[in-house]
ROKOLNU-925653 format. One record per residue (C-alpha): x, y, z; residue in one letter. Coordinates in steps of 0.1 Angstrom, whole numbers, plus 5000, padded with zeros to 4 digits. Example, Ala and Ser with C-alpha at 12.3 -4.5 7.8 and 13.67 -1.06 7.14 Angstrom:
BEGIN
512349555078A;513749895071S;
***
This chain:
BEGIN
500050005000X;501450334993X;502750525020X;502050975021X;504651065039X;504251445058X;506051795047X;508451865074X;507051905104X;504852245114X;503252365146X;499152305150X;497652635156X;496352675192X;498552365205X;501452535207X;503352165200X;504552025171X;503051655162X;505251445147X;503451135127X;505650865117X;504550665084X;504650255089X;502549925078X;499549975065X;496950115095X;498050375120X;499450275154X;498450305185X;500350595194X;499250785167X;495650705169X;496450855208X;498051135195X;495051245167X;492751205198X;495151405225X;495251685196X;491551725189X;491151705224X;492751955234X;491852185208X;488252105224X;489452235258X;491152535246X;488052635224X;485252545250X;485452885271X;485353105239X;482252975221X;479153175220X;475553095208X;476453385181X;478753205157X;482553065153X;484953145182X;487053405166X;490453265157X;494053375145X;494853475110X;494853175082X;498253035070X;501053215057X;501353335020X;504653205004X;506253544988X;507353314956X;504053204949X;501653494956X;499953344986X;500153004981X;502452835005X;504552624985X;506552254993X;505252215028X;506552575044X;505152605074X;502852945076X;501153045110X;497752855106X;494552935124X;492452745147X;493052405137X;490552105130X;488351995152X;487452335168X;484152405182X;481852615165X;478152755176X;475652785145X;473053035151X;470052935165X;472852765195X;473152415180X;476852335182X;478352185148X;482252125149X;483652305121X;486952285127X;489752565113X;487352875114X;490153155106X;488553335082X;485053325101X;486253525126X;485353805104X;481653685096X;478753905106X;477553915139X;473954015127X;473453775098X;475153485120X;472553585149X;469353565122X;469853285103X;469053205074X;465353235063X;463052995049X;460552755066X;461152375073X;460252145047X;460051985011X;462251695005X;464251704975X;463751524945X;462851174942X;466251184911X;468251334942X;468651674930X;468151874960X;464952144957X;465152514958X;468052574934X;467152924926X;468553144950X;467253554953X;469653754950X;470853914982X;474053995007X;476353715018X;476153735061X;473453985062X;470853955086X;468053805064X;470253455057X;470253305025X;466853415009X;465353284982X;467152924991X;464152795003X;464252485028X;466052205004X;467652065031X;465252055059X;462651755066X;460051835096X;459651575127X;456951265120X;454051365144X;455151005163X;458551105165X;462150995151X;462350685168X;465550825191X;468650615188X;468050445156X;471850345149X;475450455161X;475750815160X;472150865158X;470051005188X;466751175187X;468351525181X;471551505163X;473451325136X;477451255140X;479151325108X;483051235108X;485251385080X;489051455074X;490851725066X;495051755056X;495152145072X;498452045087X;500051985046X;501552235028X;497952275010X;495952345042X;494752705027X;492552505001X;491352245028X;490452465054X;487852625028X;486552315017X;485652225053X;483852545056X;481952475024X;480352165042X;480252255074X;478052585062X;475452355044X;475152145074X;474652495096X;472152605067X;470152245074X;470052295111X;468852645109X;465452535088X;464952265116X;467251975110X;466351635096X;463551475107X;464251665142X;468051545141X;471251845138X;473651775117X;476851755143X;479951805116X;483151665131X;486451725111X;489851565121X;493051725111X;495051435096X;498051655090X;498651525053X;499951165065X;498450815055X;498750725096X;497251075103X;494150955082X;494350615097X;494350795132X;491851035125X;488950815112X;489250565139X;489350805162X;486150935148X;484850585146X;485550425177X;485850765201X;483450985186X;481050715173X;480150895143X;477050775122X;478950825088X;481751015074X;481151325056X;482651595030X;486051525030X;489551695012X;492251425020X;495351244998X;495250965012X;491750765010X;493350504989X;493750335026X;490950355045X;488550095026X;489149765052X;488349975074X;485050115065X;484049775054X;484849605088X;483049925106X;480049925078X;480950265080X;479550495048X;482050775033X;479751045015X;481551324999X;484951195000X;487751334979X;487351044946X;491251094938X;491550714935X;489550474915X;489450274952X;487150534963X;484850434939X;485350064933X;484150064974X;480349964983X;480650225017X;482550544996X;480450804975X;482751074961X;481751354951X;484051444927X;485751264894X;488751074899X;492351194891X;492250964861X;488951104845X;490851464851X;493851314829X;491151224801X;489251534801X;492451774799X;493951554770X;490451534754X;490651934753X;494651934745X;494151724713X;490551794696X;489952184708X;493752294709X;494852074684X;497951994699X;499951684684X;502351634707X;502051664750X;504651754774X;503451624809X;504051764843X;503351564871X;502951514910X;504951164916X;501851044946X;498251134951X;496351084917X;499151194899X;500850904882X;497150794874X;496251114860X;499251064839X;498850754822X;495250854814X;496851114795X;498950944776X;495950624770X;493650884760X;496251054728X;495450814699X;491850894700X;492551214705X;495551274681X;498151344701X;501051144716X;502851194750X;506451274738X;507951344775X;506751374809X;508851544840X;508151414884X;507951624907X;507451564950X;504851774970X;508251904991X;510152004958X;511152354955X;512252514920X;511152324890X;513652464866X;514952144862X;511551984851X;511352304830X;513852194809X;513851824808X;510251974788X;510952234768X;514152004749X;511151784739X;509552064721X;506151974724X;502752144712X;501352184750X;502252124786X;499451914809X;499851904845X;498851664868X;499851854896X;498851974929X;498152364923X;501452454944X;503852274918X;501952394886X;502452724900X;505852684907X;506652504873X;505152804856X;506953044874X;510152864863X;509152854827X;508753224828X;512053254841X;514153074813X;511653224789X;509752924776X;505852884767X;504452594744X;503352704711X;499452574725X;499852634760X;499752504792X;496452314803X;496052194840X;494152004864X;493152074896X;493852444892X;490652634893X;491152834920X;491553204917X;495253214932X;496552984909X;496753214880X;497253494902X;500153344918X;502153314884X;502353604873X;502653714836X;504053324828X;500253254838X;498553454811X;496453204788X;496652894809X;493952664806X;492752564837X;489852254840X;487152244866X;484051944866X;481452194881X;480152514868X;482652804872X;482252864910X;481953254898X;479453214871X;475753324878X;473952984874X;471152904901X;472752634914X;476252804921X;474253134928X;473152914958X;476052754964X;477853074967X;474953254990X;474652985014X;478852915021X;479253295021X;476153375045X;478153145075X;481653215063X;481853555044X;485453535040X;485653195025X;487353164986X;486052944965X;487652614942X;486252334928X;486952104959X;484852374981X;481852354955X;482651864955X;482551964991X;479152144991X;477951914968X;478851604991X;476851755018X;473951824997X;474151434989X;474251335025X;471651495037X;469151445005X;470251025014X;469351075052X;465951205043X;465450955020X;466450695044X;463450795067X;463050885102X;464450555118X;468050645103X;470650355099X;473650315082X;472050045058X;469450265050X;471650555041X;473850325015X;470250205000X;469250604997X;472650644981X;472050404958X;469050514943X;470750824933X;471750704894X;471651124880X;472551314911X;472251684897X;474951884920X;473052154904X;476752314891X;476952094860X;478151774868X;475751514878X;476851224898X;475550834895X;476450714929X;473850384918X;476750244894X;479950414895X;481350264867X;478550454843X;479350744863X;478951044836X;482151214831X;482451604821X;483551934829X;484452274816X;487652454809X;488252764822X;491353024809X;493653304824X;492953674811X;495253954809X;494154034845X;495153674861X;491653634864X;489353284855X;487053354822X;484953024810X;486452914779X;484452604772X;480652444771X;480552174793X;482051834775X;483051494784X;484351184773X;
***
């Protein structure tokens, strides 16, 4: 099994320690699974006489900006980091959700925190699983009224004869445990700690129009620090300390390990990160995303017909979905009419990708792919700017649409193609209209990517499955809901068949760098 090993060490935010966690056999150890619990427990303590009925405890500034990259810390630099997973946080209303690093909450309005959002309990969702109320009025982010316009997608009233209590682990008459993991201690915790904020606001939204089926959602995200054994730790700490019903909405590298145990626990994953085709080759894992490979496909796809490039350069991240990623690229070139002519490694810790550079640009090909991490695409495009070099039909990346990205290159980052399987998160669709109203209502100061909106989406999922599962919730009768859902509509483009993964439908849009550094769609959806 492949081993993640951790960026050199950093200090957790409001522990004043630094945790080391060591890599071994497959499965974390006992030690470790102590030291995830010590660390969330103490971040408990420290939180618990700051929390007020009125919204996140207010916490220190979010990680460091890297001066070479614009504000993205690159190679696993430690920057100071708020509060750190696990923290507690009170939705309005006073029903506690853990929400974990709330940094950039700190600055969310008071007033619109205190109100809510509006909208009366009730409606269902769809019997296709697309969740109601996908127009959303237009209206502030945080201001008093809430999220108008949203309607009550996610609520579902109490049965006149009740919930039936403590129908399964996890599961008591007023709340619902939802575990998820989080890498805020890796060099890529800025992205993370926004994608748990994109969940954990849905869930908030939920509780504020009256729950499910008189149940809270009670959102509990572990810090894994970017290690395999930090994710080993964390999800059983969840499972057998916490006792959490399922896991939730999820941003982690390493979920190519956690399948035994979800099977020996019958534990469901909805929302996880789909970076590996284990995720969804799982009965008890729903991703809400495409795979790393299916973002290799789509990107060569665009590369070959739309750009016409005949020959590919390939950047790539040596772990994760990288490799994978890869040799979908290079599977993907004879129907697509191009052929992979040289591809260049790189590690999450590297630091200047000259060298990569110009193992590339000798090769001379049409266009540069990455399948990177954002940090390294940024860095490799840097580099190219500094020796001068740009492919005759650009560069065209994965896991880039973020508004930093481009930003953070500088004039090398003019023109790059950048993919994204939902609906630009800035566009003016209903569904990311909502999307956007509802994350920015609980955490004003939240940015947006596509793993905030698969984040969102995941939630939406969950809680559409739970409703659908009935009052007397169990784990079985979550999986069944899930199951049902062969066209999930995220409402942001790309639909979901969590009924048959392998027909899943693959698709997505390409977005490109202006003049400005700024994201402009460039592409109708399109897929494979």
């Amino acid at each position: 099994m492949r081993r993640h090993h951790a960026p050199a060490a950093r200090p957790l935010a409001g522990l004043g320690a630094i945790v080391l966690l060591a890599t071994g056999a497959c499965g974390a150890s006992p030690a470790v699974e102590r030291a995830v619990a010590a660390r969330h427990a103490a971040s408990a303590r420290s939180l618990s006489g700051d929390q007020s009925a009125a919204g996140p405890v207010a916490a220190g500034p979010a990680s460091g900006a890297d001066a070479a990259t614009g504000g993205v810390a690159p190679g696993g630099a430690a920057g100071a980091a708020g509060t750190p997973a696990g923290g507690a946080s009170a939705p309005a209303g006073g029903t506690t959700v853990v929400s974990g690093p709330l940094a950039r909450a700190a600055a969310s309005s008071a007033a619109g925190r205190a109100a809510g959002p509006s909208g009366a309990a009730g409606g269902s969702g769809s019997a296709s699983g697309s969740p109601s109320g996908g127009a959303a009025a237009a209206g502030g982010a945080g201001n008093g009224a809430g999220p108008s316009g949203a309607g009550a997608a996610g609520a579902a009233p109490t049965p006149a004869e009740g919930n039936g209590g403590a129908t399964d682990t996890g599961v008591t008459a007023t709340s619902i445990k939802v575990g998820a993991t989080f890498f805020n201690g890796n060099y890529l915790d800025k992205y993370s700690q926004v994608t748990e904020e994109a969940a954990a606001a849905y869930f908030r939204y939920v509780n504020d129009q009256g729950g499910i089926y008189g149940r809270k959602v009670e959102y509990l995200p572990c810090d894994t620090a970017g290690t395999a054994d930090g994710t080993q730790g964390c999800l059983r700490k969840l499972a057998n300390d916490d006792k959490v019903f399922s896991m939730g909405p999820s941003l982690d590298f390493n979920l190519d390990t956690v399948q035994p145990f979800l099977a020996s626990q019958k534990l469901p994953w909805v929302g996880d990160s789909g970076l590996y085709p284990a995720e969804y080759a799982s009965p008890w894992m729903f991703p809400s995303q495409i795979q790393g490979p299916d973002v290799g496909a789509l990107i060569g796809t665009f590369s070959g017909r739309t750009l016409g490039a005949r020959t590919i350069g390939v950047s790539y991240l040596n772990d994760v979905a990288g490799p994978e990623c890869t040799e979908r690229v290079k599977q993907i070139g004879k129907s697509a009419g191009y052929e992979v002519t040289v591809t260049a490694q790189n590690s999450q810790t590297q630091g200047d990708l000259t060298q990569q550079v110009l193992t590339i640009q000798s090769a001379h090909p049409d266009a540069v792919l990455f399948c990177n991490d954002p940090v390294n695409t940024i860095k490799f495009v840097q580099a190219a700017g500094r020796v001068n070099y740009r492919p005759p039909k650009g560069w065209v990346a994965g896991f880039v649409a973020a508004d930093d990205v481009p930003q953070s290159m500088g004039a090398a980052g003019v023109g790059l193609y950048g993919f994204s399987s939902f609906d630009f998160y800035g566009g003016d669709s209903p569904g990311v209209q909502r999307f956007r109203q509802i994350t920015e209502h609980y955490y004003p100061s939240i940015f947006h990517h596509f793993y905030t909106q698969a984040a969102y989406a995941g939630a939406v999922a969950l809680v559409e499955a739970m409703k659908k599962a009935g009052p007397h919730l169990t784990r079985a009768g979550l999986v069944a809901a899930m199951r049902t859902f062969s066209d999930f509509d995220t409402t942001m483009g790309l639909h979901l068949n969590f009924a048959d993964p392998a027909a899943r439908k693959v698709s997505g849009i390409m977005l490109q760098a202006d003049e400005h550094l700024r994201w402009k769609v460039a592409s109708g959806r399109f897929g494979l």
